[in-house]
FIKOLZA-1660 file (N, C-alpha, C; in steps of 0.1 Angstrom, whole numbers, plus 5000, padded with zeros to 4 digits):
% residues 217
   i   px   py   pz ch aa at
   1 6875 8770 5633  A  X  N
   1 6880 8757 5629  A  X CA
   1 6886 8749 5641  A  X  C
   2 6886 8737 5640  A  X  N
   2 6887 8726 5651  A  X CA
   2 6900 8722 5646  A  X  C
   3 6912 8726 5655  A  X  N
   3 6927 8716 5652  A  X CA
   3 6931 8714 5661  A  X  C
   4 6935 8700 5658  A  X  N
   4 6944 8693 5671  A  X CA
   4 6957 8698 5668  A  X  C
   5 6961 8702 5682  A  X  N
   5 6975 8706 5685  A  X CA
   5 6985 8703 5678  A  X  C
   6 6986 8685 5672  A  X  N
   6 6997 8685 5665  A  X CA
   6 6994 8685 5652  A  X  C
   7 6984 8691 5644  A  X  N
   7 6983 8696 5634  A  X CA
   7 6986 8711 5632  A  X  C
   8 6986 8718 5639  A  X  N
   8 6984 8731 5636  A  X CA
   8 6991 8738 5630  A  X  C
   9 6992 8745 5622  A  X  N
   9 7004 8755 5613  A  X CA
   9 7006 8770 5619  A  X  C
  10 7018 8778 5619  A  X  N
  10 7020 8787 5626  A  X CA
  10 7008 8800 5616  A  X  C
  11 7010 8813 5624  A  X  N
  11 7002 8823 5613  A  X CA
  11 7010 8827 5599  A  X  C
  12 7022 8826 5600  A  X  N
  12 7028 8828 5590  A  X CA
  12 7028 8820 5579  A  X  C
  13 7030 8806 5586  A  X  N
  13 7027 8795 5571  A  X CA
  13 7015 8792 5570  A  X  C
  14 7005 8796 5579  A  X  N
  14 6991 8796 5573  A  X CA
  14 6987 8806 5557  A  X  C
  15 6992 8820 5563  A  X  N
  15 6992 8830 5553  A  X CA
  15 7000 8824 5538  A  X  C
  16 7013 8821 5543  A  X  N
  16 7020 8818 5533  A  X CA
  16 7009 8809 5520  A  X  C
  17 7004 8794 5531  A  X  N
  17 7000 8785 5525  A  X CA
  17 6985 8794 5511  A  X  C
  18 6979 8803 5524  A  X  N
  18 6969 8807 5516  A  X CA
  18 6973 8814 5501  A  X  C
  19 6982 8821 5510  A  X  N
  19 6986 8833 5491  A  X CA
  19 6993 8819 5485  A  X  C
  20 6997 8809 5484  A  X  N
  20 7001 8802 5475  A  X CA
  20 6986 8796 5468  A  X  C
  21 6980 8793 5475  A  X  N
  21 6969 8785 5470  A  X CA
  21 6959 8791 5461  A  X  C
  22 6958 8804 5464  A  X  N
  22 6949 8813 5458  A  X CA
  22 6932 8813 5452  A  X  C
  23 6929 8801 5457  A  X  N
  23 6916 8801 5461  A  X CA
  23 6906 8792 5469  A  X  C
  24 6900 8797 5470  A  X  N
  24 6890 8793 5486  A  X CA
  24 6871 8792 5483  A  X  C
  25 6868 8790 5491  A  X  N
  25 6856 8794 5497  A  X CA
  25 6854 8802 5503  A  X  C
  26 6843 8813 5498  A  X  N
  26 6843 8828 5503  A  X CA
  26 6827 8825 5512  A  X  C
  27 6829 8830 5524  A  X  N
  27 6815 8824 5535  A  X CA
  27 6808 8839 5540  A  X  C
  28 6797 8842 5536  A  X  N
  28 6793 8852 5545  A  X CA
  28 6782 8848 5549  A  X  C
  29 6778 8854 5565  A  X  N
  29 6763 8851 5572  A  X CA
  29 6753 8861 5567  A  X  C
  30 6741 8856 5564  A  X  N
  30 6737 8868 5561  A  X CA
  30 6717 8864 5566  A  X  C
  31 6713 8871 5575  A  X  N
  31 6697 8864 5582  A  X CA
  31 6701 8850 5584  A  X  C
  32 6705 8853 5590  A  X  N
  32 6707 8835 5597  A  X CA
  32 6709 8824 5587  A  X  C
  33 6714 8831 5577  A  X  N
  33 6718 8819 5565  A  X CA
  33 6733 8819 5562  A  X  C
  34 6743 8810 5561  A  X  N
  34 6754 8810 5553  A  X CA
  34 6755 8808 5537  A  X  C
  35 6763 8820 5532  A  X  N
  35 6759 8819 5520  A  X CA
  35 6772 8820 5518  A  X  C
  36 6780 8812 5501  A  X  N
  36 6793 8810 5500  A  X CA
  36 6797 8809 5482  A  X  C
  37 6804 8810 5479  A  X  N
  37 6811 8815 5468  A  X CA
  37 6824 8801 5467  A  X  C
  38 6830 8801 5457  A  X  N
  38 6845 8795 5455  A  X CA
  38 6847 8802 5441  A  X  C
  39 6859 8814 5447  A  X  N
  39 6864 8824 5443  A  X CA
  39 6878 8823 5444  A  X  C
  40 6890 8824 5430  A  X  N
  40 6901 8832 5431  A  X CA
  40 6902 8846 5439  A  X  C
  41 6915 8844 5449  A  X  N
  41 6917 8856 5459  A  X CA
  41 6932 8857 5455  A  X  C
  42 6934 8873 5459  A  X  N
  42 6952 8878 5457  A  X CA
  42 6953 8882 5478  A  X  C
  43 6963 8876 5479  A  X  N
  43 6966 8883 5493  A  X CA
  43 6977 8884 5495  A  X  C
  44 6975 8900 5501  A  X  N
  44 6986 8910 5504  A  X CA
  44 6988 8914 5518  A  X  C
  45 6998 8924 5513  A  X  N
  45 6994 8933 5525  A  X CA
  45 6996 8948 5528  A  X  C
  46 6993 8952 5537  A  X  N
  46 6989 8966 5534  A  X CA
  46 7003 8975 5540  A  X  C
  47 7002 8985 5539  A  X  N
  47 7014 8993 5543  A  X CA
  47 7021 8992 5554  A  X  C
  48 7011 8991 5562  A  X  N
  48 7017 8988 5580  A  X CA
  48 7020 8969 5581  A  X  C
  49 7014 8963 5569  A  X  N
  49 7021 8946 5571  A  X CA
  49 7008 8937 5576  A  X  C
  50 6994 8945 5576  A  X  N
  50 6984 8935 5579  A  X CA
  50 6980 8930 5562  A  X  C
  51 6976 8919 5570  A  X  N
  51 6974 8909 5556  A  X CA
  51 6955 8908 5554  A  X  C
  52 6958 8912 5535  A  X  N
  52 6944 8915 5530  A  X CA
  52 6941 8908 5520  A  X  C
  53 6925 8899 5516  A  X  N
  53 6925 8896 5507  A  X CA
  53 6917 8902 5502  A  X  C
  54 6916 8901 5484  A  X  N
  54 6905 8908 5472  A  X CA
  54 6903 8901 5464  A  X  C
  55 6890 8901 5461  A  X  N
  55 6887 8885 5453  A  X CA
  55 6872 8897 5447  A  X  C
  56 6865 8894 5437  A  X  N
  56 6853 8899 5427  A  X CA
  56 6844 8890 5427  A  X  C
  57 6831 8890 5427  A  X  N
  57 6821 8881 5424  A  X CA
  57 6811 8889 5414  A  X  C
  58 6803 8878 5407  A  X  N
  58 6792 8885 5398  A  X CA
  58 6785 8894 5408  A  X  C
  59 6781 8903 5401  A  X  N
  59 6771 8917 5405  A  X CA
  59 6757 8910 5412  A  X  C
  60 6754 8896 5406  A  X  N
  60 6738 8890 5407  A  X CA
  60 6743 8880 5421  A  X  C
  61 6757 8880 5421  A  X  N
  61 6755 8871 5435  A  X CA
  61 6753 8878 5448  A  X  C
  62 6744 8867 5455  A  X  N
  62 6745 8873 5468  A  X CA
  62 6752 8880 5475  A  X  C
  63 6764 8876 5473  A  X  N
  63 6780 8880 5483  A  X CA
  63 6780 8895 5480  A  X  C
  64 6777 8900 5470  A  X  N
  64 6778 8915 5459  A  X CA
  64 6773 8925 5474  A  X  C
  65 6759 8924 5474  A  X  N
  65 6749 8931 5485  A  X CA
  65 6755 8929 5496  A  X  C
  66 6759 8916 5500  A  X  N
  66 6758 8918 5511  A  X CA
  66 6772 8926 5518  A  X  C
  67 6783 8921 5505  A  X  N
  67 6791 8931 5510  A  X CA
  67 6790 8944 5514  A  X  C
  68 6786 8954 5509  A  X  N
  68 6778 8966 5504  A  X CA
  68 6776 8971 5521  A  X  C
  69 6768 8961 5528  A  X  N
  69 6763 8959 5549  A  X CA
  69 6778 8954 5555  A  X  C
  70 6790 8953 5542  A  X  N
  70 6803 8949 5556  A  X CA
  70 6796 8935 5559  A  X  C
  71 6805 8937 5573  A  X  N
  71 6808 8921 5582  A  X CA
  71 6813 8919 5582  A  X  C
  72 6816 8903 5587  A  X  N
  72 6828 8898 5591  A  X CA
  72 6825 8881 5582  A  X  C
  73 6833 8875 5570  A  X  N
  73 6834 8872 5566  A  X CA
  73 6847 8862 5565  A  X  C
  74 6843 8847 5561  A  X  N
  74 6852 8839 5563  A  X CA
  74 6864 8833 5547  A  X  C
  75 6872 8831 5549  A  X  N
  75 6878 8821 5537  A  X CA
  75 6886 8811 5539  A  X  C
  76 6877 8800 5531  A  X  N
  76 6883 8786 5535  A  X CA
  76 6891 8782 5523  A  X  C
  77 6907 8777 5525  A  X  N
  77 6914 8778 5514  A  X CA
  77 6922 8766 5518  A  X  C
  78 6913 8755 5508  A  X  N
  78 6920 8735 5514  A  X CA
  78 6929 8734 5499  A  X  C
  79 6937 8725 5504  A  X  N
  79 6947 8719 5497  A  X CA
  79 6946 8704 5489  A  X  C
  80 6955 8702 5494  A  X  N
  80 6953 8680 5488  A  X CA
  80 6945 8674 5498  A  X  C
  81 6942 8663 5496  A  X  N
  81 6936 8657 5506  A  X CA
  81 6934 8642 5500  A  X  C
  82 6931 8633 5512  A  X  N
  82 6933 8619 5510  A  X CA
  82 6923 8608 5516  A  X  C
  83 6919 8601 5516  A  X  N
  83 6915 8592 5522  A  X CA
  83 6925 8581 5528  A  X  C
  84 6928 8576 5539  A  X  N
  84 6934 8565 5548  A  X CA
  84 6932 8556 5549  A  X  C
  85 6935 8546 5546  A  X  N
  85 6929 8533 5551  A  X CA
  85 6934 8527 5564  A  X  C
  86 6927 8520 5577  A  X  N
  86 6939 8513 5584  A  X CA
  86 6943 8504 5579  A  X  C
  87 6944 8499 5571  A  X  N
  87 6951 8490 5562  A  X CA
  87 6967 8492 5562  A  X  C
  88 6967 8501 5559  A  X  N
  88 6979 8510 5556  A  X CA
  88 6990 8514 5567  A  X  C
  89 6983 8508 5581  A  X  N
  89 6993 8514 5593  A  X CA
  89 6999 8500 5591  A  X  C
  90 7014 8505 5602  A  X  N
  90 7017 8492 5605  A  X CA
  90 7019 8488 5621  A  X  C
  91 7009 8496 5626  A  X  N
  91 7006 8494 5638  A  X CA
  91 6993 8483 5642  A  X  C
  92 6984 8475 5650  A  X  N
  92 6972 8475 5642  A  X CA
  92 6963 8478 5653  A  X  C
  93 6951 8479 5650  A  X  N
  93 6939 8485 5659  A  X CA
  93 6940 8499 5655  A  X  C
  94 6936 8505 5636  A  X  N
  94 6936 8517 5641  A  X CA
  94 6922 8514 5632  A  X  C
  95 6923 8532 5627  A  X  N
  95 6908 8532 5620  A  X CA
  95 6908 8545 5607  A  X  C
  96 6897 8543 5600  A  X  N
  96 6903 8552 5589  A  X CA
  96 6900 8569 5592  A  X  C
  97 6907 8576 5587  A  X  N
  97 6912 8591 5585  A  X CA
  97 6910 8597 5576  A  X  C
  98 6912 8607 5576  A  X  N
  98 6917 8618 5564  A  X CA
  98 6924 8630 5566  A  X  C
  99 6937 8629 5557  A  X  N
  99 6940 8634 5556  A  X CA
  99 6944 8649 5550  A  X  C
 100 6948 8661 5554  A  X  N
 100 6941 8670 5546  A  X CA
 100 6946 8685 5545  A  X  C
 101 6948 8697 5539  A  X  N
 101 6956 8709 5541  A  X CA
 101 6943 8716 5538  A  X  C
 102 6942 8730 5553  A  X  N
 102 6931 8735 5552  A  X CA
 102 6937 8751 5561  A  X  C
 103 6933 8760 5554  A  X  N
 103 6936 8773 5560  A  X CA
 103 6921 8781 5559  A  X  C
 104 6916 8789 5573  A  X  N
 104 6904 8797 5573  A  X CA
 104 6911 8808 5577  A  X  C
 105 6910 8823 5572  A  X  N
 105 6911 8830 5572  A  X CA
 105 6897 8845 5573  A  X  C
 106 6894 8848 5585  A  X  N
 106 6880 8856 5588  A  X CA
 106 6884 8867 5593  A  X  C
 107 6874 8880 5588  A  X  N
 107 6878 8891 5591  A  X CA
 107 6867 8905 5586  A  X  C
 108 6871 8918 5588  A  X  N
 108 6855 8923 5580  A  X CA
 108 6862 8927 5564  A  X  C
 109 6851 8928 5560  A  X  N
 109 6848 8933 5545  A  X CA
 109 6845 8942 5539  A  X  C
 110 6846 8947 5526  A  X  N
 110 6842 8961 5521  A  X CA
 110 6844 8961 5505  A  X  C
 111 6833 8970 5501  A  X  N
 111 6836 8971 5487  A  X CA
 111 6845 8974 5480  A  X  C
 112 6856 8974 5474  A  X  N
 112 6867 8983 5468  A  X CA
 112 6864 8990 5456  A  X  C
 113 6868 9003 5458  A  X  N
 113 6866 9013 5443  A  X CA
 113 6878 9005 5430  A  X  C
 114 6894 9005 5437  A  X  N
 114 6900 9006 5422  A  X CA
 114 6897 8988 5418  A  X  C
 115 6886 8989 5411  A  X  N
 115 6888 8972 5404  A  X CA
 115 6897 8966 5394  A  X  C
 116 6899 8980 5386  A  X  N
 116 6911 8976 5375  A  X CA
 116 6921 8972 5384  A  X  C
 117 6929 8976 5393  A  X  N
 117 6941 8975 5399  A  X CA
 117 6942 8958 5402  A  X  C
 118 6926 8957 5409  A  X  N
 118 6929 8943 5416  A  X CA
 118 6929 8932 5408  A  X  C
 119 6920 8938 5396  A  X  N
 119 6920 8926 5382  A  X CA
 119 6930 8920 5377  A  X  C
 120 6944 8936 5373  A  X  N
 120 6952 8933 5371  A  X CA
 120 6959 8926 5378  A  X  C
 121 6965 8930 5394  A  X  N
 121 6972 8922 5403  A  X CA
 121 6971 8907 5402  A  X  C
 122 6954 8906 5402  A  X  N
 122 6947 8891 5403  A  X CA
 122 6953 8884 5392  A  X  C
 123 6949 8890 5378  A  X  N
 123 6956 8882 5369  A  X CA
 123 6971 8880 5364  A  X  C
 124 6978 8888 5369  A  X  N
 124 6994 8891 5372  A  X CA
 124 6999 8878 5382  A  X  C
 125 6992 8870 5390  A  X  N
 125 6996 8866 5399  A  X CA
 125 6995 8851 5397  A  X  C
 126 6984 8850 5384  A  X  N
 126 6980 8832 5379  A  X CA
 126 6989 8834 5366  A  X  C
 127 6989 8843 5359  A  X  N
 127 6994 8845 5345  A  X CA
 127 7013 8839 5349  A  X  C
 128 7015 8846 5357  A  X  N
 128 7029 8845 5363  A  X CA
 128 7035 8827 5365  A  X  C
 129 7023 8824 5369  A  X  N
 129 7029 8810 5371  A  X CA
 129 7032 8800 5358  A  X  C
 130 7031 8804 5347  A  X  N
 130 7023 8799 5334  A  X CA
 130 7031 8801 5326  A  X  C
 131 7044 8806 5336  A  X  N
 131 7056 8810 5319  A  X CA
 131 7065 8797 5319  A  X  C
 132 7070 8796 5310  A  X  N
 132 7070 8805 5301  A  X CA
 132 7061 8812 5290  A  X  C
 133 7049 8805 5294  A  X  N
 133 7041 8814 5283  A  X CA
 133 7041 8830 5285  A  X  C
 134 7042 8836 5272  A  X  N
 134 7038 8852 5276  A  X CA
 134 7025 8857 5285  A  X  C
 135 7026 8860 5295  A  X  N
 135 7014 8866 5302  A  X CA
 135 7002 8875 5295  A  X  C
 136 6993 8869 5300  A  X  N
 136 6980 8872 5291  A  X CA
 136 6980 8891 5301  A  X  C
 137 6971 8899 5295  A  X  N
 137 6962 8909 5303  A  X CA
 137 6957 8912 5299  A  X  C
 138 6947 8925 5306  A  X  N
 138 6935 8930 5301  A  X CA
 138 6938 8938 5287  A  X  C
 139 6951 8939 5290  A  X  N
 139 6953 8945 5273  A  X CA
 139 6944 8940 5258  A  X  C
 140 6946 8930 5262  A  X  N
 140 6938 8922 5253  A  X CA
 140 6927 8922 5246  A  X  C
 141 6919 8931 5258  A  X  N
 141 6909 8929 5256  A  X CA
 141 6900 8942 5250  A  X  C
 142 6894 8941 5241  A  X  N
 142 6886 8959 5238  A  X CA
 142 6882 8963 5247  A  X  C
 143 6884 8981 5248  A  X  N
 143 6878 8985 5257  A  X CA
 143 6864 8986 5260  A  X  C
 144 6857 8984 5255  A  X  N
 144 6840 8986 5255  A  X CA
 144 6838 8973 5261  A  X  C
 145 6848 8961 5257  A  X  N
 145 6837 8951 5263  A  X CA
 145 6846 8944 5274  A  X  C
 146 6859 8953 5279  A  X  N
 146 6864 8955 5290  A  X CA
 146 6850 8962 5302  A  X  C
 147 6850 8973 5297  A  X  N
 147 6836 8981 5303  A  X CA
 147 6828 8978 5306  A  X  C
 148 6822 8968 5301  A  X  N
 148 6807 8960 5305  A  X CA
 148 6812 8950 5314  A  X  C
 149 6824 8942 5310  A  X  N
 149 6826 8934 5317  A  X CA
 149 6827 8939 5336  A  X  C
 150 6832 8951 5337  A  X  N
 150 6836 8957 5347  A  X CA
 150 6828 8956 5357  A  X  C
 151 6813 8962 5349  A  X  N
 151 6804 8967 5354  A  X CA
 151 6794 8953 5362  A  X  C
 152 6796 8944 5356  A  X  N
 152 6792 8929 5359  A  X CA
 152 6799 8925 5371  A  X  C
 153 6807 8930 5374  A  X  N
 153 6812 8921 5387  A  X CA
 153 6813 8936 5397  A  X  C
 154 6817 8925 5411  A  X  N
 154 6822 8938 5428  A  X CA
 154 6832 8934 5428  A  X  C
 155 6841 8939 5433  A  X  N
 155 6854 8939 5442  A  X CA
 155 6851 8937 5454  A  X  C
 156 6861 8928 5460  A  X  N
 156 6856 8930 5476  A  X CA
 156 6872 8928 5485  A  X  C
 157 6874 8932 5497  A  X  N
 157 6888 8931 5502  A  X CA
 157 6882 8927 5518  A  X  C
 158 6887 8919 5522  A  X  N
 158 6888 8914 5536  A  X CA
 158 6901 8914 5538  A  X  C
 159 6897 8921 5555  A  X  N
 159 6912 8926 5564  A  X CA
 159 6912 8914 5571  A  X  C
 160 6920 8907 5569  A  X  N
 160 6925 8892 5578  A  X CA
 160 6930 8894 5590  A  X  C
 161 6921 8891 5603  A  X  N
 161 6921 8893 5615  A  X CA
 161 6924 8878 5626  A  X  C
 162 6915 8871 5618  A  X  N
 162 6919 8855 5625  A  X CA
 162 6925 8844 5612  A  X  C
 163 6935 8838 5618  A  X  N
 163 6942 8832 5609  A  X CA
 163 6945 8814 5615  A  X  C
 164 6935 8804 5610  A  X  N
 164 6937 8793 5619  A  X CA
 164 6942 8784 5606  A  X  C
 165 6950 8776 5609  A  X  N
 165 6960 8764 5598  A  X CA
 165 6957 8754 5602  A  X  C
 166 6955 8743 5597  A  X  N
 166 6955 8729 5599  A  X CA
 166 6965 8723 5591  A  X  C
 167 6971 8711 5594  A  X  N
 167 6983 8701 5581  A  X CA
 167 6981 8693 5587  A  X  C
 168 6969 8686 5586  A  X  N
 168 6970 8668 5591  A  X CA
 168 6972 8657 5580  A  X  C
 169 6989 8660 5582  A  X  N
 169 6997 8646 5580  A  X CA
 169 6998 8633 5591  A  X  C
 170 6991 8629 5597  A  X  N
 170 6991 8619 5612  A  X CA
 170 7005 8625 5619  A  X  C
 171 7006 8634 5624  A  X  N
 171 7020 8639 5632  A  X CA
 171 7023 8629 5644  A  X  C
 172 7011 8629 5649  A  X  N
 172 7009 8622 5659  A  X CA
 172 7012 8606 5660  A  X  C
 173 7014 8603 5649  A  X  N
 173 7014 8586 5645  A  X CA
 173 7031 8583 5651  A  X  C
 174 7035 8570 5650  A  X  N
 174 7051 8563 5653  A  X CA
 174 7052 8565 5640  A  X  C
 175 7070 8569 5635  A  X  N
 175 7077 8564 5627  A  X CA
 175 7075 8550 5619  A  X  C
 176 7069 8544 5624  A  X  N
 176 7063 8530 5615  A  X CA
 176 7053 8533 5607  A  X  C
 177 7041 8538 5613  A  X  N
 177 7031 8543 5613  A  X CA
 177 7032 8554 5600  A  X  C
 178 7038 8565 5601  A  X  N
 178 7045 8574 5592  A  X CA
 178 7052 8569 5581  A  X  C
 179 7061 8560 5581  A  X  N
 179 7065 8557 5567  A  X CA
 179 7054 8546 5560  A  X  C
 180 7048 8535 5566  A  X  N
 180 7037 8530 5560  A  X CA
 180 7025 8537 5554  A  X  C
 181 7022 8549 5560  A  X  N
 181 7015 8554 5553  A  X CA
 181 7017 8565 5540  A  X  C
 182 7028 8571 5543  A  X  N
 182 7034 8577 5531  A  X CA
 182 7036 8571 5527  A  X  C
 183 7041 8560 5523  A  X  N
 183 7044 8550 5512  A  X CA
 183 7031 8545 5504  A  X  C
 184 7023 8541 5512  A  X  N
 184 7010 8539 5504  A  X CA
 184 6999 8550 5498  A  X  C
 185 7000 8560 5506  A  X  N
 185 6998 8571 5496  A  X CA
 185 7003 8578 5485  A  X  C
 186 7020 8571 5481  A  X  N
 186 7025 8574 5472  A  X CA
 186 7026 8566 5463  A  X  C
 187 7017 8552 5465  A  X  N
 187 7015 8542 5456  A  X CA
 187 7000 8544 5445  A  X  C
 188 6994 8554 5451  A  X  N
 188 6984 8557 5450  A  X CA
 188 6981 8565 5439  A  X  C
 189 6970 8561 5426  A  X  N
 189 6968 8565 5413  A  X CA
 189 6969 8583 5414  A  X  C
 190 6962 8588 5425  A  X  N
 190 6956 8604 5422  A  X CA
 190 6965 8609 5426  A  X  C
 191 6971 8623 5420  A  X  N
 191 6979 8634 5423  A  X CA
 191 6975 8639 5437  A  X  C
 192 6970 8633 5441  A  X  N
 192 6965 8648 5456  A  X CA
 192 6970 8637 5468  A  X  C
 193 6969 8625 5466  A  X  N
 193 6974 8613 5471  A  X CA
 193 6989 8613 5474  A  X  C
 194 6994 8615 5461  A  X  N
 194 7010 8612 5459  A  X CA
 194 7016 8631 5469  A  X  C
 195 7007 8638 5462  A  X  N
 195 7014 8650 5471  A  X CA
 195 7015 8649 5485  A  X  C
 196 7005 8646 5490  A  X  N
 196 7003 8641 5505  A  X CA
 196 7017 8634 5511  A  X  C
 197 7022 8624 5504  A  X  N
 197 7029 8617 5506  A  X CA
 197 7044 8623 5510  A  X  C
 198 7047 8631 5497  A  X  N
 198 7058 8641 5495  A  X CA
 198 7060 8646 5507  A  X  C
 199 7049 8656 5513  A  X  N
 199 7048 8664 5524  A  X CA
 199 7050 8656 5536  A  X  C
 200 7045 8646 5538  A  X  N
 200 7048 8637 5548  A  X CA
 200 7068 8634 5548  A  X  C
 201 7068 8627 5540  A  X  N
 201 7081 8622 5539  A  X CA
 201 7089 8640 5545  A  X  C
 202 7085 8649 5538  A  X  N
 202 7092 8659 5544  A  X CA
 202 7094 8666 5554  A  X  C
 203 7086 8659 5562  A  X  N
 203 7081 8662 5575  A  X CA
 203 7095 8652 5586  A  X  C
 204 7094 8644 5579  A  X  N
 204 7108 8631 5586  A  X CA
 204 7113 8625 5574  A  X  C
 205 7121 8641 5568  A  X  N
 205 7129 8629 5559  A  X CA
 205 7138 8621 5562  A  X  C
 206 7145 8617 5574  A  X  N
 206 7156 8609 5580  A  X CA
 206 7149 8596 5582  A  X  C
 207 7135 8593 5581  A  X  N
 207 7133 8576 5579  A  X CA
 207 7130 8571 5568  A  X  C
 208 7130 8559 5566  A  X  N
 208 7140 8551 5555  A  X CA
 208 7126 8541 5549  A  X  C
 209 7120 8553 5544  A  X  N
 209 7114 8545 5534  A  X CA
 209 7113 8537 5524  A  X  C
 210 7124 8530 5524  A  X  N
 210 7120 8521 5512  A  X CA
 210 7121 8510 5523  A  X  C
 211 7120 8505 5533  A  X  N
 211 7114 8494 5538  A  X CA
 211 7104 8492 5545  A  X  C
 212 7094 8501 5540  A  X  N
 212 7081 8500 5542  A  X CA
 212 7076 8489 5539  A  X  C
 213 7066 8483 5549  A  X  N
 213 7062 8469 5547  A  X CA
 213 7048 8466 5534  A  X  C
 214 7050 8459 5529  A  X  N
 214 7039 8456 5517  A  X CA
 214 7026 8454 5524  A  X  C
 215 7016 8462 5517  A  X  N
 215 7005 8467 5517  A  X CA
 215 6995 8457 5523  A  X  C
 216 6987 8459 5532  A  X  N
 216 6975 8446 5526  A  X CA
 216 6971 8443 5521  A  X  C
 217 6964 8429 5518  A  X  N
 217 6954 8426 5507  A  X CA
 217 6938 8427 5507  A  X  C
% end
């Protein structure tokens, strides 16, 4: 991944950001082809503190086999994102952007034997966010058509070796520049827009947005 300097996120809040987000794009090469997945992932970490993810795919997908040969295998795990307008600066002579939260995470791979464990973990970990509702599990489910189900999908675990972060909020921009555009992205109909906004403002919450200048026409 390609980040400019003052976007970059440390490896910790990269990790962080990932295990918050919990799913990605699963990338592996395989004969000179990239082949890819968008998969829920749980990541952890292992006894000695290296950080692992495990994520299942159907049995018929490619990713299944090729796990099976290892490698080294990538996960791309983006956040909100925005479109810019230079409209929006209050500088002038700029040009349009995008804005955007993006964590890649590459490393090698392998099949995992205990699948129950990770299913449960996996759904332990979305069910959790969802309370108060009672958390769903495999309890639920009969065991026979728990069993087939089983047998339909792979487990897979990548040891996370390279950890690159991106957060391009314009860091780089003036304080003018910064609150005009947080502002107009927070004027903005879509949820991924207004989040953007939040994070920016949090970035310098000591300027004073509310006299941000009114928008173009």
């Amino acid at each position: 991944m390609y980040v400019h300097p003052a976007f970059r996120i440390d490896r910790a809040s990269s990790l962080a950001f990932a295990a918050a987000r919990g799913f990605g794009l699963v990338v592996a090469y395989h004969d000179g082809t990239p082949i890819g997945s968008a998969l829920p992932f749980l990541l952890d970490y292992t006894v000695d503190g290296s950080p692992r993810l495990t994520f299942h795919v159907a049995r018929a997908n490619a990713l299944a086999a090729i796990a099976e040969r290892r490698g080294t295998w990538m996960v791309s795990a983006m956040g909100d994102d925005a479109y810019v307008s230079p409209d929006w600066y209050a500088s002038p002579d700029q040009v349009p952007t995008w804005l955007y939260e993006s964590v890649h995470l590459t490393g090698p791979v392998q099949v995992i034997g205990n699948l129950s464990a990770h299913l449960d973990a996996l759904t332990e970990r979305f069910e959790s966010a969802l309370a108060p509702k009672p958390a769903w599990s495999a309890a639920a489910v009969t065991p026979g058509r728990k069993a087939g189900l089983m047998k339909a999908i792979v487990g897979i675990e990548l040891m996370v070796e390279t950890v690159e972060g991106s957060l391009k909020l314009n860091q780089h921009k003036s304080d003018a520049d910064h609150v005009a555009v947080a502002t107009a992205l927070g004027e903005q109909p879509d949820a991924r827009s207004r989040q953007l906004a939040d994070r920016m403002i949090a970035l310098r919450p000591h300027l004073n947005y509310e006299t941000a200048p009114a928008l173009c026409d």
